[in-house]
C-alpha positions as CSV (number, residue, x, y, z in Angstrom):
1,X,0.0,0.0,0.0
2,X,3.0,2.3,0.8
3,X,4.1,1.2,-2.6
4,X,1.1,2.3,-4.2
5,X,0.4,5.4,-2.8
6,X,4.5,6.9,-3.7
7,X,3.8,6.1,-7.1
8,X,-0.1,7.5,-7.3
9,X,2.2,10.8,-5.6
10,X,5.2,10.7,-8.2
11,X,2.8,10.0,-11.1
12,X,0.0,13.2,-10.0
13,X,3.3,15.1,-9.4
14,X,4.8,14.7,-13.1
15,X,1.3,15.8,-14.3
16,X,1.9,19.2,-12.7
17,X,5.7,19.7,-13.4
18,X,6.6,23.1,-14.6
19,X,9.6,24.9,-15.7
20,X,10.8,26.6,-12.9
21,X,12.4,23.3,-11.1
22,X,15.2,23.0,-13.9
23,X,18.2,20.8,-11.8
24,X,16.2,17.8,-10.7
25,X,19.3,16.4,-9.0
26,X,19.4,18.8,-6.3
27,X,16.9,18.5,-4.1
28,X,18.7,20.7,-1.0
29,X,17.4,23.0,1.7
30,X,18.2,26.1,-0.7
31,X,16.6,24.4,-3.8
32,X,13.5,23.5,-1.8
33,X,13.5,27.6,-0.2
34,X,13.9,29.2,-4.3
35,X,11.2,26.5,-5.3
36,X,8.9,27.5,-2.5
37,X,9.5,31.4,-3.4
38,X,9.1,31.0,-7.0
39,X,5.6,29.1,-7.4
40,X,4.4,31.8,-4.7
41,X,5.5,34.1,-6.8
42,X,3.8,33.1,-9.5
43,X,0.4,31.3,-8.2
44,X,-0.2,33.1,-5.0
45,X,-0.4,36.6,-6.5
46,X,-3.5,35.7,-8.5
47,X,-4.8,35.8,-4.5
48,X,-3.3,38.8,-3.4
49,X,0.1,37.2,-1.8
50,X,3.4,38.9,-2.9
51,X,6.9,38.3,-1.2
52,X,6.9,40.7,1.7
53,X,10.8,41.6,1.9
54,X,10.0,43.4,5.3
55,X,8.8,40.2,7.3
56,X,10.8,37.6,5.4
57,X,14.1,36.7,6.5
58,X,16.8,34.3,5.3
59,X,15.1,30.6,5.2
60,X,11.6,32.3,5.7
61,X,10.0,33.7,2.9
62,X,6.6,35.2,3.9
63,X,4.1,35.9,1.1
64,X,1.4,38.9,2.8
65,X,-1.9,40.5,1.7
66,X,-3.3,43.3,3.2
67,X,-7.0,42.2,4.6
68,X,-7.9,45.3,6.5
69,X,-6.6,48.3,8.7
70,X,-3.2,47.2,10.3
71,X,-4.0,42.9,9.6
72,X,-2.3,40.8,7.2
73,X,-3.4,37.5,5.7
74,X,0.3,35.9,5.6
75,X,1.9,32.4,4.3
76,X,5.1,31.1,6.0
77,X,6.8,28.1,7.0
78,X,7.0,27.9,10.4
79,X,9.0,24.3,10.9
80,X,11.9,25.0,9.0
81,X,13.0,21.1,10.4
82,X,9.7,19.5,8.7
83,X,10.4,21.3,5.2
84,X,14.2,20.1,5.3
85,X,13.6,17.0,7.4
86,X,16.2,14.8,5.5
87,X,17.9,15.3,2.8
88,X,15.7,12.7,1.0
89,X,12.3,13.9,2.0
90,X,10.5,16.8,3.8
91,X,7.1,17.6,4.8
92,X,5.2,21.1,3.6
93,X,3.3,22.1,6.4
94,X,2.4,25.6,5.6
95,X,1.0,28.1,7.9
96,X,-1.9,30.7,6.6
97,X,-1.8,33.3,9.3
98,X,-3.4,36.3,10.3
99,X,-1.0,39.2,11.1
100,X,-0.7,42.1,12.8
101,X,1.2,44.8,10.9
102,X,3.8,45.5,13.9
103,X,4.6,41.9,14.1
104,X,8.3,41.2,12.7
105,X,9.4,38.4,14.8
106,X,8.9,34.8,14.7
107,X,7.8,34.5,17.9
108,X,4.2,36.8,18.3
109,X,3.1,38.4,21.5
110,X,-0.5,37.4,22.5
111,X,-2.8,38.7,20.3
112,X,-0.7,39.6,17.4
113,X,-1.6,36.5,15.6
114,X,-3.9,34.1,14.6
115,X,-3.1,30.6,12.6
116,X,-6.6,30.1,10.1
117,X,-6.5,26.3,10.0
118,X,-7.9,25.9,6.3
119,X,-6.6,22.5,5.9
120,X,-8.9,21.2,8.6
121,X,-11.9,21.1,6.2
122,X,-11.3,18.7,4.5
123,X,-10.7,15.3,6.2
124,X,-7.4,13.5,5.4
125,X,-5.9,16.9,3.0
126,X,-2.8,17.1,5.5
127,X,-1.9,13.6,4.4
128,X,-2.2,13.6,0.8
129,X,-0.6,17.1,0.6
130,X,2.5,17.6,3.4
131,X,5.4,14.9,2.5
132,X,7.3,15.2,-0.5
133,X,10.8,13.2,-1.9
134,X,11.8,15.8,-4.6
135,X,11.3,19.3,-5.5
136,X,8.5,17.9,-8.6
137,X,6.6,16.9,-5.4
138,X,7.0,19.9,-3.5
139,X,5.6,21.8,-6.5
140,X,2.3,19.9,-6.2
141,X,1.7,20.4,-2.6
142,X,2.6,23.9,-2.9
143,X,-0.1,24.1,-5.9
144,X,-2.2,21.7,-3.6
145,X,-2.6,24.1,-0.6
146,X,-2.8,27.0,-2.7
147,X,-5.6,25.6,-4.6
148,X,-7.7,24.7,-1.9
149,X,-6.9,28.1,-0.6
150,X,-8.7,29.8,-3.3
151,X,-11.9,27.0,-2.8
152,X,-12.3,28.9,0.7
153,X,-10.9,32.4,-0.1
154,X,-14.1,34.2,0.1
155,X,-15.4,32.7,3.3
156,X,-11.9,33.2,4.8
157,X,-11.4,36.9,3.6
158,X,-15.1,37.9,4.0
159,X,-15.1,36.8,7.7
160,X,-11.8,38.5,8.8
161,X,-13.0,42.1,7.1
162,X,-16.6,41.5,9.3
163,X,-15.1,40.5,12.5
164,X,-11.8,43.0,11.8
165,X,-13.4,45.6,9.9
166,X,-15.2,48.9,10.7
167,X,-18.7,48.2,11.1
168,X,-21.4,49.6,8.0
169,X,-23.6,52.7,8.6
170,X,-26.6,49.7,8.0
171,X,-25.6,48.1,11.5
C-alpha cells in the first residue's frame, strides 16, 4: 500500500511539473527555499500574496496581503526542520496566518496573531498534501494548498473584514 500510494504521488506530481524546477538532482534545503518562493510568486499573486521583503528573513520567505486596517493574511513556514527533514524527504506544512502589521518576529506576543486552520476542512488533506521526496513533489503540494486556498478564499477573507473591519452605517 506504501508502494502504491508513492507512485499514485510521483505519477500526479509529473502531471503538474513546470519549468521553474530546472536541476532535478538537487533537491537541497536552498533548492527547496527558491522552489517554495518561485511558485508563490507566480500562483499566490492571483490571490493577493506577494513576497513581503520586510517580514521575510533568510530561510523564511513570507508571502502577505493586506486584509484590513493594520492585519495581514500571511503564508510562511513555520517548521523549517519539517520542510528540510532529510535530505531525501520533507514535509510542507504551511501556515496561513493572520497578522498584525507591527509583528516582525517569529515569535508573536498574544494577540498579534492568529493561525486560520484551512486544511482542517477537508478530512485526510494534510496527508495527501505535506510529504514530498523531490522538489516535482513539493511543487504539487505547494499548488495543492494553494488551490484549496482559493476553494475557501471568500469565506476566509469575507469573515476577517466583518469580524476585523469597521462596522457599516446599516448596522
Amino acid at each position: 500500500m506504501v508502494e502504491a500510494e508513492r507512485l499514485a504521488l510521483q505519477e500526479e506530481s509529473e502531471s503538474c511539473v513546470t519549468c521553474l524546477n530546472k536541476d532535478r538532482r538537487n533537491f537541497d534545503e536552498e533548492r527547496r527555499y527558491c522552489l517554495y518562493t518561485a511558485v508563490m510568486e507566480r500562483d499566490a499573486a492571483a490571490l493577493g500574496f506577494n513576497y513581503d521583503q520586510s517580514r521575510s528573513r533568510s530561510r523564511y520567505p513570507v508571502f502577505s496581503m493586506p486584509i484590513v486596517d493594520d492585519w495581514y493574511l500571511c503564508w510562511v513556514i513555520e517548521e523549517p526542520r519539517l520542510f528540510f527533514f532529510s535530505p531525501h524527504d520533507g514535509r510542507f506544512e504551511p501556515s496561513l496566518e493572520l497578522r498584525n502589521r507591527r509583528l516582525l518576529r517569529r515569535q508573536p506576543a498574544s494577540g498579534e496573531l492568529l493561525l486560520i486552520r484551512y486544511r482542517s476542512a477537508v478530512p485526510g488533506y494534510f496527508s495527501g498534501y505535506s510529504e514530498f521526496f523531490n522538489l516535482d513533489q513539493l511543487e504539487r503540494a505547494i499548488g495543492a494548498h494553494l488551490y484549496l486556498y482559493s476553494l475557501m478564499a471568500p469565506i476566509i477573507e469575507r469573515g476577517i473584514k466583518k469580524i476585523l473591519g469597521k462596522p457599516s452605517l446599516s448596522s
